[in-house]
Kinemage of the C-alpha trace (Angstrom):
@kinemage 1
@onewidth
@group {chain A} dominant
@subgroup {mainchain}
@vectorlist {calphas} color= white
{ca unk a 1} P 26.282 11.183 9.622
{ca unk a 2} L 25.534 14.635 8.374
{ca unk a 3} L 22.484 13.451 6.075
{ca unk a 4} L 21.032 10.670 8.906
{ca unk a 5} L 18.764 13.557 9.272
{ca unk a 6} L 17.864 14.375 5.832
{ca unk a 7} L 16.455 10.812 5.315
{ca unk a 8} L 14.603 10.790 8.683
{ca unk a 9} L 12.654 13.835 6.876
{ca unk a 10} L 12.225 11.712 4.095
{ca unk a 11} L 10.484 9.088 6.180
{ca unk a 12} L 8.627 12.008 7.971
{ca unk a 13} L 7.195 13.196 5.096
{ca unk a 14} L 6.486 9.777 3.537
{ca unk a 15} L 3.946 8.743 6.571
{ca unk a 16} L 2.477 12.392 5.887
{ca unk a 17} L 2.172 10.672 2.329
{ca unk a 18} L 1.145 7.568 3.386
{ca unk a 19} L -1.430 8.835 5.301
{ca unk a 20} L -3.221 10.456 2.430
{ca unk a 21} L -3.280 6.950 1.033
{ca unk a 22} L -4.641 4.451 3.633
{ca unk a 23} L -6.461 7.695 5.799
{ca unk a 24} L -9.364 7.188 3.640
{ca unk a 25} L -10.443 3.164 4.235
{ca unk a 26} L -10.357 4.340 7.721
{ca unk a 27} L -13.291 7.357 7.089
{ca unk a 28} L -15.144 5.661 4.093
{ca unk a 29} L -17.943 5.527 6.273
{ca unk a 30} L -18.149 9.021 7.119
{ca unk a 31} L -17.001 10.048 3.875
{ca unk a 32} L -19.851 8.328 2.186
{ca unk a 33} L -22.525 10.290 4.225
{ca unk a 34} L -20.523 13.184 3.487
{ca unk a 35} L -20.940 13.466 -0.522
{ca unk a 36} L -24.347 11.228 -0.203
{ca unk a 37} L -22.997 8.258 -2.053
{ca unk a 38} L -22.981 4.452 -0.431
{ca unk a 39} L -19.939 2.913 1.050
{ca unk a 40} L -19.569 0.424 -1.657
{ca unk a 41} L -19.507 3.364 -4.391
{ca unk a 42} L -17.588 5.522 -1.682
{ca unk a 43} L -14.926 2.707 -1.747
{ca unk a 44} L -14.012 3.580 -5.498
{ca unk a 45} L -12.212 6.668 -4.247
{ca unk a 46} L -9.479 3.434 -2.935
{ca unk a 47} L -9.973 2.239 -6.770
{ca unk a 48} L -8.809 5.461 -8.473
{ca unk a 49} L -6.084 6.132 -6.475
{ca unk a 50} L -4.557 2.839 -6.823
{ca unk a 51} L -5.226 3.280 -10.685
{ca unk a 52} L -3.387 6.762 -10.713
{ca unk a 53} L -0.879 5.544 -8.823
{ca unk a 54} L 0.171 1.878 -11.057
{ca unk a 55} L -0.698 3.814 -14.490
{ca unk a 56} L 0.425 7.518 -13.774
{ca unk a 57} L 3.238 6.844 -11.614
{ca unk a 58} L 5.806 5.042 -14.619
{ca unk a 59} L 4.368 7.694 -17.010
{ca unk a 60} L 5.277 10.640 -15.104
{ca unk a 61} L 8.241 9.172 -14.047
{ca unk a 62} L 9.896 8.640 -17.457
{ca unk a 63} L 8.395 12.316 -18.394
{ca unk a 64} L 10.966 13.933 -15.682
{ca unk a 65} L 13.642 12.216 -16.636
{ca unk a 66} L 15.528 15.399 -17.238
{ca unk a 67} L 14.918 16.785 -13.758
{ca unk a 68} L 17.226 16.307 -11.326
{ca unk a 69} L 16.007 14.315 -8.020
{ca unk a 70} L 14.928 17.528 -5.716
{ca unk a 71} L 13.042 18.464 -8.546
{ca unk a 72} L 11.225 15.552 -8.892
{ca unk a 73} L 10.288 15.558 -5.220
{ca unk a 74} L 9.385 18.750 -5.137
{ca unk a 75} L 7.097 18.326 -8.654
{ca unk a 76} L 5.384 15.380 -6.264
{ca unk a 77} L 4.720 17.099 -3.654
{ca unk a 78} L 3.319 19.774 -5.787
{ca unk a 79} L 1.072 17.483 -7.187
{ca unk a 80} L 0.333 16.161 -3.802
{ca unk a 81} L -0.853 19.830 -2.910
{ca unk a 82} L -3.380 20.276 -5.611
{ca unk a 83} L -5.243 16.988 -5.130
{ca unk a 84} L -5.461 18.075 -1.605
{ca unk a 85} L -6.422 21.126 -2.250
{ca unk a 86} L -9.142 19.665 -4.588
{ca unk a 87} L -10.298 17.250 -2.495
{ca unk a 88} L -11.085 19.960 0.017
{ca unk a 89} L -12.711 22.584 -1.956
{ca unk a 90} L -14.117 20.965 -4.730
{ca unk a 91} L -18.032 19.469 -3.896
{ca unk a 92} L -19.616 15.808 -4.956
{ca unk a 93} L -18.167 12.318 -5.477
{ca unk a 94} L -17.221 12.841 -8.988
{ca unk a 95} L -14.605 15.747 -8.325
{ca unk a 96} L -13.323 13.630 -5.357
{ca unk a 97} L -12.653 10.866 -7.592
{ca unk a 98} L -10.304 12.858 -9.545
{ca unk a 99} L -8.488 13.699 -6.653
{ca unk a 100} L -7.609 10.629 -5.268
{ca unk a 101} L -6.410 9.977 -9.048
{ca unk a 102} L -4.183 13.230 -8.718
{ca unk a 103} L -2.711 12.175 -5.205
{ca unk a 104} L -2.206 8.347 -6.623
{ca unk a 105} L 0.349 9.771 -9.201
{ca unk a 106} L 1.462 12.285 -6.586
{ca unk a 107} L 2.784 9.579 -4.223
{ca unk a 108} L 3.811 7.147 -6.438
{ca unk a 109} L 6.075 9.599 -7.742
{ca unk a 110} L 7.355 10.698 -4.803
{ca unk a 111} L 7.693 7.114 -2.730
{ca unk a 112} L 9.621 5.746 -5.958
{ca unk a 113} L 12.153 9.032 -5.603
{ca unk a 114} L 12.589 9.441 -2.183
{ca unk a 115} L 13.709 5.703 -2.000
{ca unk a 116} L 16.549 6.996 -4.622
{ca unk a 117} L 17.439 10.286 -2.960
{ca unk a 118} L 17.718 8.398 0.856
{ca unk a 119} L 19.984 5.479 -1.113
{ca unk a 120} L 22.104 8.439 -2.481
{ca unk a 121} L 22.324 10.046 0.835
{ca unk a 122} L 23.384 6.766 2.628
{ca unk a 123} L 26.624 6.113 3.940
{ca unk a 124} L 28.431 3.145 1.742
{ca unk a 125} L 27.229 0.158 3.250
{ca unk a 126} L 24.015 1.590 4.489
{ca unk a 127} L 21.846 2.059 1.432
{ca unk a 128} L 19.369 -0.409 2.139
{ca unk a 129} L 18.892 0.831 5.531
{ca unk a 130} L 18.224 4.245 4.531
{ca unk a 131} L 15.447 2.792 2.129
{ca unk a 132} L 14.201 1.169 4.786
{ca unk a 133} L 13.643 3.846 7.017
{ca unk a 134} L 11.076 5.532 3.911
{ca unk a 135} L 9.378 2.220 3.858
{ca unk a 136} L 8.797 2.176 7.563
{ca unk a 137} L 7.514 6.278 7.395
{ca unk a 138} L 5.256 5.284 4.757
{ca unk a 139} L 4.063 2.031 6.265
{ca unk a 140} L 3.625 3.693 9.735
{ca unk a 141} L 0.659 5.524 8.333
{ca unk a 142} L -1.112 2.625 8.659
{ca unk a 143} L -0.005 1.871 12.553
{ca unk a 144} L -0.831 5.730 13.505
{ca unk a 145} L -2.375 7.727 10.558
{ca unk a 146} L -5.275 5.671 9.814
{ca unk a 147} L -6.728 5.418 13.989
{ca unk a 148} L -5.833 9.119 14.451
{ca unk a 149} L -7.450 10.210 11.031
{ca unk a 150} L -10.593 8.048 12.420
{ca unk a 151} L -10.408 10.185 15.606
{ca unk a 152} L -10.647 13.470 14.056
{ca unk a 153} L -13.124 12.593 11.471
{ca unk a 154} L -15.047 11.294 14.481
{ca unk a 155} L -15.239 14.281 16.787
{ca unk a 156} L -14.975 16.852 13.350
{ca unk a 157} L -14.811 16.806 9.573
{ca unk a 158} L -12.681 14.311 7.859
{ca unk a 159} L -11.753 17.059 5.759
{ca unk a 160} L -9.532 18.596 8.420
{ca unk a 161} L -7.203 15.815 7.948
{ca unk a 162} L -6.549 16.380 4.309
{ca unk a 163} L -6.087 20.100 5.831
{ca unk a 164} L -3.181 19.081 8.050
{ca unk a 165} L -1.666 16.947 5.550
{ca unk a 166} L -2.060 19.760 3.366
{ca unk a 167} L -0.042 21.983 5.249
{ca unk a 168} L 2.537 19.575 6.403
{ca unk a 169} L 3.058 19.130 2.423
{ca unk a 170} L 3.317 22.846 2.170
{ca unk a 171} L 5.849 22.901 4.607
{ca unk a 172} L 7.847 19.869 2.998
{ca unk a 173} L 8.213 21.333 -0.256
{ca unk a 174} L 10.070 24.322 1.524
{ca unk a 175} L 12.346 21.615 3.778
{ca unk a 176} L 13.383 19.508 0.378
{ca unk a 177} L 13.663 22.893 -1.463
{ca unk a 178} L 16.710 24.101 0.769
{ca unk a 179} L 18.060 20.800 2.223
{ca unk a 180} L 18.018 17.750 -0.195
{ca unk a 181} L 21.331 18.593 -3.022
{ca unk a 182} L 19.952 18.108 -6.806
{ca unk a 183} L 21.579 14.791 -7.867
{ca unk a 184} L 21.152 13.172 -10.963
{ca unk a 185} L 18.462 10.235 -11.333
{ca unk a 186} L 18.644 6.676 -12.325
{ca unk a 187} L 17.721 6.706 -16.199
{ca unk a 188} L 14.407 5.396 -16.066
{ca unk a 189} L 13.248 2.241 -17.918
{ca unk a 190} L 9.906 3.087 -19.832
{ca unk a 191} L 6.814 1.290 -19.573
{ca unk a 192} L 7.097 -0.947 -22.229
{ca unk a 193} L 10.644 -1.849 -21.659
{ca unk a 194} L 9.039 -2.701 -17.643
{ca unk a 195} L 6.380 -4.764 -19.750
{ca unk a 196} L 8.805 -6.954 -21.717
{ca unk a 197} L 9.893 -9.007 -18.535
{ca unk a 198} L 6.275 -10.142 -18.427
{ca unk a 199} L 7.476 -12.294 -21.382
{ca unk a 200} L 9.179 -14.677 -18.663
{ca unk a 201} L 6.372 -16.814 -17.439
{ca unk a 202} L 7.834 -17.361 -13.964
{ca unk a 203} L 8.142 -13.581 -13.182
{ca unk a 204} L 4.284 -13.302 -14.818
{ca unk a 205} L 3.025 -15.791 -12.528
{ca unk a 206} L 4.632 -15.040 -9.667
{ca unk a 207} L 3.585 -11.304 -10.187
{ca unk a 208} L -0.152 -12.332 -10.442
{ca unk a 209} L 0.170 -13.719 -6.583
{ca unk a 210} L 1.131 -10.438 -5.731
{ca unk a 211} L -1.858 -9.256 -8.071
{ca unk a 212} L -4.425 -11.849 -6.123
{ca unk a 213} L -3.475 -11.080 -2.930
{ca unk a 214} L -3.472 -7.448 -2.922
{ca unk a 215} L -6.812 -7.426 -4.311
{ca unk a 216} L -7.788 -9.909 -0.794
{ca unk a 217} L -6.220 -7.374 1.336
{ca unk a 218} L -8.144 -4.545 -0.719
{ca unk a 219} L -11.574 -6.284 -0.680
{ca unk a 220} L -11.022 -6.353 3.029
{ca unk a 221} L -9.477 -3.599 4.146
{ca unk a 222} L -10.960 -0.879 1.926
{ca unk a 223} L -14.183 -1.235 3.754
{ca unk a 224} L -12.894 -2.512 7.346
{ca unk a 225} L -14.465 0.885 9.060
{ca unk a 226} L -17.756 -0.202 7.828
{ca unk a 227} L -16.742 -3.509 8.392
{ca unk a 228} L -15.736 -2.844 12.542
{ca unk a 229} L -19.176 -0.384 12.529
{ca unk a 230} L -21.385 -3.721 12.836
{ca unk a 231} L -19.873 -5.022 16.090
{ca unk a 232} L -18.180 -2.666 18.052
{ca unk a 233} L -19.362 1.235 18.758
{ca unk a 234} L -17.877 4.052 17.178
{ca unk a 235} L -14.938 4.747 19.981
{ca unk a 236} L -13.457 1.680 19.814
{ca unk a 237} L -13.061 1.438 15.866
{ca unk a 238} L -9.894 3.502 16.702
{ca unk a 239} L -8.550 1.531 18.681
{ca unk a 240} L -8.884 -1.356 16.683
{ca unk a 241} L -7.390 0.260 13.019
{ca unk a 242} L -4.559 0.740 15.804
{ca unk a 243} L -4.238 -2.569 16.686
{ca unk a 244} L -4.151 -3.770 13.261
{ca unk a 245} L -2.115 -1.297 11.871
{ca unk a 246} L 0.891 -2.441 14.855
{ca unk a 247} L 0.058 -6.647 13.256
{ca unk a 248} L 1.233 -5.206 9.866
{ca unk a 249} L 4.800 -4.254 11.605
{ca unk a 250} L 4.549 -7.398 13.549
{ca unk a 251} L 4.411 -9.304 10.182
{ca unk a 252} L 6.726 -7.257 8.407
{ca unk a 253} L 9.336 -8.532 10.784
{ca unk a 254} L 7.986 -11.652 11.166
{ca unk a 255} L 7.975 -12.015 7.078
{ca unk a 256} L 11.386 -11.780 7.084
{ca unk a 257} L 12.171 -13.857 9.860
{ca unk a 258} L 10.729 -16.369 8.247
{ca unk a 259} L 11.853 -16.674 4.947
{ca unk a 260} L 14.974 -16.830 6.241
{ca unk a 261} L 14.838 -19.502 8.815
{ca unk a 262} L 11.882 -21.394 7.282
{ca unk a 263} L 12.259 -20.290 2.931
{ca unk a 264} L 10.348 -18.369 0.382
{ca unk a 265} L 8.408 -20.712 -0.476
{ca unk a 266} L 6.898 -22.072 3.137
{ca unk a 267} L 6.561 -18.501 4.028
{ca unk a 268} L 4.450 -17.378 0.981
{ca unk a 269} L 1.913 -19.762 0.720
{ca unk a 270} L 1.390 -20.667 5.097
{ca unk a 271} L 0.889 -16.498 5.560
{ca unk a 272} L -1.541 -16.400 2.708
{ca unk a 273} L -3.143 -19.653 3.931
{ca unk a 274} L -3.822 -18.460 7.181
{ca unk a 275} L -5.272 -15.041 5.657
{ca unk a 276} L -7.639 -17.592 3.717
{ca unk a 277} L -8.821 -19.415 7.172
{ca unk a 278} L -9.183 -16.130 9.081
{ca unk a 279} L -11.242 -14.172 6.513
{ca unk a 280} L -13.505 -17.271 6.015
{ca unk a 281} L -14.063 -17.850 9.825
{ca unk a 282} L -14.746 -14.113 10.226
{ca unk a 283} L -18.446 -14.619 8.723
{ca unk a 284} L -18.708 -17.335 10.997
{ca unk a 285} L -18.389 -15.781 14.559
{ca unk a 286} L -20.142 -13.134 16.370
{ca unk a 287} L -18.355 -12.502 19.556
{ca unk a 288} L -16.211 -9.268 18.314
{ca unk a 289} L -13.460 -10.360 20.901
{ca unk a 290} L -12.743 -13.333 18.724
{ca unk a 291} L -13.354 -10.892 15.412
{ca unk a 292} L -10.970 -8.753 15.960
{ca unk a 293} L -8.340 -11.612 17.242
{ca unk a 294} L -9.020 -12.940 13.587
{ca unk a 295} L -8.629 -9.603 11.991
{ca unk a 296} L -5.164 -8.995 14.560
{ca unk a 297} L -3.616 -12.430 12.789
{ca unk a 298} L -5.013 -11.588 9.527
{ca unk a 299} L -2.690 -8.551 9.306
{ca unk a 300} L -0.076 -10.172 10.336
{ca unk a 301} L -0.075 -12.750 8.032
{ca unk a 302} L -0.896 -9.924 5.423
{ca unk a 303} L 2.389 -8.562 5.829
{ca unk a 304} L 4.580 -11.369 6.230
{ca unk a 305} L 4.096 -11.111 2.121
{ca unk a 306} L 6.270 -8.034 1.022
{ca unk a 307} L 9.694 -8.354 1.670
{ca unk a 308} L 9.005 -12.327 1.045
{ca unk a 309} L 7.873 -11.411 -2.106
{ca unk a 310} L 9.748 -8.887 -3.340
{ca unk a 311} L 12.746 -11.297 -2.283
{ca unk a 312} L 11.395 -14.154 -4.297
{ca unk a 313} L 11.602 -11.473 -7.593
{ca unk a 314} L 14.608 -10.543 -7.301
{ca unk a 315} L 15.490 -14.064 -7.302
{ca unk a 316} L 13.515 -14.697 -10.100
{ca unk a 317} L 15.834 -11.746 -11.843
{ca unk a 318} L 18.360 -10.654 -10.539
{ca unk a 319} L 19.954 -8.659 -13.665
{ca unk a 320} L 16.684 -7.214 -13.643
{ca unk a 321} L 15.791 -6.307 -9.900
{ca unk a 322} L 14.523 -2.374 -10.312
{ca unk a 323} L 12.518 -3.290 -13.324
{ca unk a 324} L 10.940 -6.497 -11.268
{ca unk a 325} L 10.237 -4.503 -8.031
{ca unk a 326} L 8.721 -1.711 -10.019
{ca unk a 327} L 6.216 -4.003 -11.695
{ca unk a 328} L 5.669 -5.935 -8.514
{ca unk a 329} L 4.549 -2.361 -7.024
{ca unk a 330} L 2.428 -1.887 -10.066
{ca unk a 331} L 0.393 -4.997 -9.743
{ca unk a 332} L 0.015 -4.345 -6.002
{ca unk a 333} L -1.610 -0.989 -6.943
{ca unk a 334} L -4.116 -3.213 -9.509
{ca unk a 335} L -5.255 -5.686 -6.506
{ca unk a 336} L -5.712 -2.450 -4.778
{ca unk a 337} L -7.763 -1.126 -7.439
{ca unk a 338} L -9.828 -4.163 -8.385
{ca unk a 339} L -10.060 -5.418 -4.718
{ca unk a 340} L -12.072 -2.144 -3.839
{ca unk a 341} L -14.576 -2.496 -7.042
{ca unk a 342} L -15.079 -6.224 -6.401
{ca unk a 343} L -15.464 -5.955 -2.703
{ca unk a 344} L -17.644 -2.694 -3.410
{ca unk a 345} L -20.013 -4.926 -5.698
{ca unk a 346} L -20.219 -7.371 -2.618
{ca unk a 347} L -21.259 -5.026 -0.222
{ca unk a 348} L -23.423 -3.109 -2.239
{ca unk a 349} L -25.411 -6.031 -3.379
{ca unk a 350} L -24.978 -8.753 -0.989
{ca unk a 351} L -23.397 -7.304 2.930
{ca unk a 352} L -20.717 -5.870 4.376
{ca unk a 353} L -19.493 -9.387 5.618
{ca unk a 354} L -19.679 -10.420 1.965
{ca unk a 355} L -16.403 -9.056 1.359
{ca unk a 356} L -14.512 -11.565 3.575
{ca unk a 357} L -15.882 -14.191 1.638
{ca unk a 358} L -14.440 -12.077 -1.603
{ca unk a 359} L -10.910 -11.583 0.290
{ca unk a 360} L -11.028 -15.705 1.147
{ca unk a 361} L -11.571 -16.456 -2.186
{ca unk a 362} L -8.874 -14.162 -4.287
{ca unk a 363} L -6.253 -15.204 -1.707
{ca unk a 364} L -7.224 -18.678 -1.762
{ca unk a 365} L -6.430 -18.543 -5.789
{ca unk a 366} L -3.573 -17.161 -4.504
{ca unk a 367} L -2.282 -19.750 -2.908
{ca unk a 368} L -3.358 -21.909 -5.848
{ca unk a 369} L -1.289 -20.198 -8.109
{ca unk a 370} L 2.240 -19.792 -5.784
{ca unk a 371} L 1.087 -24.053 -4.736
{ca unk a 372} L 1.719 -24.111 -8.437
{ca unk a 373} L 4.727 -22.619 -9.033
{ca unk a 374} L 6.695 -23.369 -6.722
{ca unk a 375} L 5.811 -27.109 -7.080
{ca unk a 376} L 7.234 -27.006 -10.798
{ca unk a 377} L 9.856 -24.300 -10.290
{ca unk a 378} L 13.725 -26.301 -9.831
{ca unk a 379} L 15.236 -23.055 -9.765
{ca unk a 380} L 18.289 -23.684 -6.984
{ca unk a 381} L 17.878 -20.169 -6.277
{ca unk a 382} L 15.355 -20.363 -3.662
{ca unk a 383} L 17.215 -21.576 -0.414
{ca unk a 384} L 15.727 -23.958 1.733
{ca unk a 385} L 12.258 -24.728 -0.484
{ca unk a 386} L 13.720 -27.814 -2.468
């Protein structure tokens, strides 16, 4: 009971961290204007963290191997700090690129520990819980950080949220520092050891679903502030990153509902179906009631993927479950990355609304692809899809 609290920190300081992430897709607008670049070219600031964060994150990982866990948090953090501290001082686009590359390893690092500290400070029993609480810190950014960041950007500089987060990091470092006991790491499996269970060509496929719908949900989401900016005014874009930000917990639970009472399988490829149908009727409708109702079921489908997903890995190997679920976050980092340069090149040359059609079309190959193999797989591990 004693360290219930010390993971509640964790998940504290994980939606400080998640913020710094997904903050950004909220203010690309204003960000653009800021640094005089357009939105499509401000939207590779989503491009290089996600690249940072899938390539850096292993690397730097296997580097502190020595360290104990406190250490490592703390090391993340500090790396945290100084790509906030450069995004705020440092002028032009190109400098702002490199920090978003600098807090993309920063989090990684720090997400991927502080799910192995909170497991180690668990109860028996309660492990998974206590990883779960991280997740939902992290993920809550999204629900709160992302509307609120829009707010202050909107009535000051969106550089006074990287301040607050800045500080709030400051002050976390101290909290880990005298709080969270130095215990001894996992050993961690390198890079190309992570690479060799690409060699199955189940896990490969099933990983380049995750890889095609993460870059529909980047394509999409990336530029949703510019996106909301054509049909509704400037106060209510708050309100609706809120609204979608509460459908991603609605279809976390509902993801897991599902695949439960309904299977993997079913559960994988209706969500991403529906995400396929509401992105391709979103170009067709004008009324911004209905627009946002299609953007609202969107998310939710959107995040009826995750657990589902990472469930249908472990499956896939389950001798092998860290390794799989550490690639599987990996590839969702790539769709992040290439979703915000393809949906960038959209925007930039076509319209805004072109990158619906761009998030329709990766998650209908998607679908494709998990139609595919689940229709050949006769693995009797998947419950309920035979």
């Amino acid at each position: 009971m004693s360290n219930t609290w010390k993971i509640y920190m964790l998940a504290i300081i994980s939606f400080l961290v998640g913020t710094s992430q997904f903050v950004i897709s909220g203010i690309l607008d204003q960000i653009a204007v800021s640094v005089d670049v357009s939105v499509s070219t401000a939207g590779q600031l989503i491009t290089a963290f996600a690249l940072g964060n899938a390539i850096g994150t292993p690397i730097v990982m296997v580097a502190m191997a020595r360290l104990d866990q406190r250490k490592q948090l703390i090391t993340a953090l500090t790396v945290i700090l100084i790509g906030i501290v450069s995004t705020i001082t440092l002028p032009g686009f190109s400098y702002l690129m490199v920090s978003r590359v600098i807090l993309g390893v920063g989090t990684g690092v720090f997400v991927v520990t502080a799910y192995g500290i909170a497991a180690r400070l668990a109860s028996k029993g309660r492990e998974v819980g206590a990883m779960a609480n991280v997740a939902v810190g992290y993920s809550a950014s999204l629900v709160f950080g992302v509307p609120v960041g829009r707010v202050i950007a909107a009535a000051s500089d969106w550089k006074i949220i990287f301040w607050g987060i800045g500080v709030f990091s400051l002050l976390s470092v101290f909290a880990i520092a005298r709080t969270i006991p130095a215990t001894e790491g996992d050993a961690p499996v390198s890079p190309g050891k992570q690479l060799a269970i690409l060699k199955n060509p189940r896990i490969a496929v099933a990983l380049s679903v995750t890889l095609f719908m993460f870059i529909s949900y980047s394509a999409v989401y990336t530029y949703i502030a510019p996106l909301l900016s054509t049909f509704i005014s400037e106060q209510k874009i708050s309100v609706v990153l809120f609204i979608i930000g509460i459908a991603s917990l609605i279809g976390s639970k509902l993801g897991g509902f599902s695949a439960d009472r309904f299977g993997v399988a079913r559960t994988l490829i209706i969500g991403m179906v529906i995400q396929a149908l509401a992105l391709a009727l979103l170009s067709a409708v004008t009324e911004s009631v209905i627009i946002i109702t299609l953007l609202f079921i969107w998310s939710i489908a959107v995040w009826t993927f995750g657990a589902t997903q990472n469930f249908n890995l472990i499956s896939l190997a389950p001798k092998a479950s860290g390794i799989v679920l550490s690639l599987n976050s990996s590839f969702v980092q790539l769709g992040f990355a290439a979703g915000a340069g393809v949906g960038g090149i959209a925007a930039g040359g076509l319209s805004i609304m072109a990158v619906t059609w761009v998030g329709a079309a990766s998650v209908a190959l998607a679908v494709i692809i998990a139609f595919f193999f689940f229709s050949l797989s006769r693995s009797k591990q998947y419950d309920g899809d035979s």
